[in-house]
N, C-alpha and C positions, 0 to 999 in steps of 0.2 A: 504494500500500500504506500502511494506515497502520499507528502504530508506538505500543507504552504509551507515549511522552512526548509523543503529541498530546493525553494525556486527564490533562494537567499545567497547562493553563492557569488552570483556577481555582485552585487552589492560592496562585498570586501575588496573589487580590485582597487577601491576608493576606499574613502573614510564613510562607511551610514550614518545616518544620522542620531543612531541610537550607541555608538562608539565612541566614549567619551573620552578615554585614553586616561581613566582611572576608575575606582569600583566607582559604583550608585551611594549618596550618601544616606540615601536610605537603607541599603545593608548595610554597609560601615556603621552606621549608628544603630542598629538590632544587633548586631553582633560585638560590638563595643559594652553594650549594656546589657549584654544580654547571653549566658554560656548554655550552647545545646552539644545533646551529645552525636559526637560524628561518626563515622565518617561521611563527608559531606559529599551531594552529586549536584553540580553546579550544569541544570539541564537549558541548552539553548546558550551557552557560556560565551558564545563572540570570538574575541582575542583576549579574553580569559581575564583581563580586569579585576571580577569581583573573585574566581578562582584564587586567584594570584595574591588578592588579599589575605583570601580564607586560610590558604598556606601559610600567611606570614603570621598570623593569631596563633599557629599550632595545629589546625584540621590539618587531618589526611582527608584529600580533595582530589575528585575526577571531574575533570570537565567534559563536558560532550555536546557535540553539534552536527548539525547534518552537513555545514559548510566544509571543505576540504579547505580553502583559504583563509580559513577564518583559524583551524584547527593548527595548522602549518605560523601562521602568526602568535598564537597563545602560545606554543609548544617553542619558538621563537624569543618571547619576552620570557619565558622560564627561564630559558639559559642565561638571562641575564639580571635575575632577582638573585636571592638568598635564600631558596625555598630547594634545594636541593634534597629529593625524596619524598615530599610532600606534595607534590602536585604534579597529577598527570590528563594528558587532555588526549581526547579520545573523537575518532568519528564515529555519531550514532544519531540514527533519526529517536525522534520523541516517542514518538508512536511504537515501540517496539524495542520499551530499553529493559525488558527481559532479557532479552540476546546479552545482555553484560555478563550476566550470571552472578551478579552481586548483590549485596541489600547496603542501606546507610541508612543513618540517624535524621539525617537533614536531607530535604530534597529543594536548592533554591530554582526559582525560576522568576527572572529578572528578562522581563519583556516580551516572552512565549507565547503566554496561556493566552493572547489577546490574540494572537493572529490563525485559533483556531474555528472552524465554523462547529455549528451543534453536536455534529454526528462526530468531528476528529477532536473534540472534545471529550466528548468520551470513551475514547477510546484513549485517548489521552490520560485519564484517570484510571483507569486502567493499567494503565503502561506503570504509571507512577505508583500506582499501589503495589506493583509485584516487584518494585526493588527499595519501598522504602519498609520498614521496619516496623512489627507491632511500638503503641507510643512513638513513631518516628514521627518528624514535622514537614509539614512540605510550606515553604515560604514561597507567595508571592508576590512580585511586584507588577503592577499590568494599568494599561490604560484604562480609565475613569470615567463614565457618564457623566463625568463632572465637570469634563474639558466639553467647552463650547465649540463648536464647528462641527465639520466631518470630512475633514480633511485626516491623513493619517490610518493608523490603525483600528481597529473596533472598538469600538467605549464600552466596558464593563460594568453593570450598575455591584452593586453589596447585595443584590437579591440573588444575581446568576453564581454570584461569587459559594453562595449558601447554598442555594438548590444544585451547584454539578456537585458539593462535595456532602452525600448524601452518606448511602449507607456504608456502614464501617469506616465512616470521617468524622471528626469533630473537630468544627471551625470555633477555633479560639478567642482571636482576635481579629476584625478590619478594619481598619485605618486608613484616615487619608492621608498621603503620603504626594511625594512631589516623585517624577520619572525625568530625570535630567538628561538633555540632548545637546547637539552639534545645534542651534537655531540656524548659522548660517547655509545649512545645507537642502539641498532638493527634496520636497517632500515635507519641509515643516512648515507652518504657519508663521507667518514674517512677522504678524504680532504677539507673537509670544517669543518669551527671552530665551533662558536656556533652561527652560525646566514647564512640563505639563505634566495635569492631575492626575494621579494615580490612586490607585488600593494595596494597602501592605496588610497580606493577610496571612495570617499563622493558622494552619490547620494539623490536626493531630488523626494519624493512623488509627483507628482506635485496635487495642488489646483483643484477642480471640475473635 
């Protein structure tokens, strides 16, 4: 099957405009303030950014994405942090991250879950429940029915965010949160600066 974020690789021969060339200060600041147990699966990861942070806190971190360019770039900035055995980046579609054969504590996803329609949505839930962990969390950050226009990605309202994460989920917390961009790039709204509205939502695998 495939999935919108296999028709993402060109995007990286450039800068996207969701590639900030550091993590999201909205992770940074959950994970600053906040200790979960890892190891961490940084799904939809870019050029590894928020991975590359999560290494530097202490997780054991796998990135993954369906981008080869994007994968080849992250695995790139590795070799030149301080995160040596702590973070590895991977190609793998969303849809299908069974195929890892791992489980983790944390499953972040920082700008994905919004570019899926109904049906790869759940299946997408799916995908994410057979490798994250009884009690593991799956964090996301996703565009917001809160940003005015319709320009962009799908706006997400706190209701879809509740009703996909149904049986065997418990959604913790959703928050609004800000999704910080490249403004001057193709594809953003020229009135907005460098940051649109998001949902930061903690949701918990449930036990048995």
């Amino acid at each position: 099957m495939s999935s919108p974020e296999d028709g993402f690789d060109d995007a990286y021969t450039g800068t996207p405009p969701w590639d900030i060339g550091r993590p999201q200060s909205a992770v940074r600041s959950l994970f600053e303030t906040q200790s979960f147990e890892g190891p961490i699966l940084d799904i939809g990861c870019g050029t590894g950014e928020n991975a590359l942070f999560l290494a530097a806190q202490g997780y054991s971190v796998l990135g993954v994405d369906a981008s080869p360019r994007a994968i080849e770039k992250a695995r790139a900035k590795a070799q030149t942090r301080d995160v040596a055995g702590q973070v590895r980046f991977q190609i793998q579609d969303a849809l299908s991250l069974d195929e890892l054969g791992e489980t983790f504590g944390v499953a972040l996803d920082c700008g994905l879950f919004h570019v899926f329609d109904d049906e790869n949505r759940r299946t997408y839930v799916e995908s994410v429940g057979s490798v994250v962990e009884p009690d593991g969390r799956v964090i996301i950050l996703c565009f917001s029915d809160r940003e005015p226009g319709e320009w962009g990605p799908r706006r997400i309202s706190e209701a879809e965010l509740r009703t996909t994460f149904t049986d065997g989920w418990v959604v913790e917390t959703i928050e609004p949160a800000q999704f910080e961009v490249n403004a001057d790039q193709e594809g953003i709204d020229p009135s907005n600066d460098d940051s649109v509205e998001a949902w930061l939502a903690i949701v918990r695998r449930a036990a048995g």
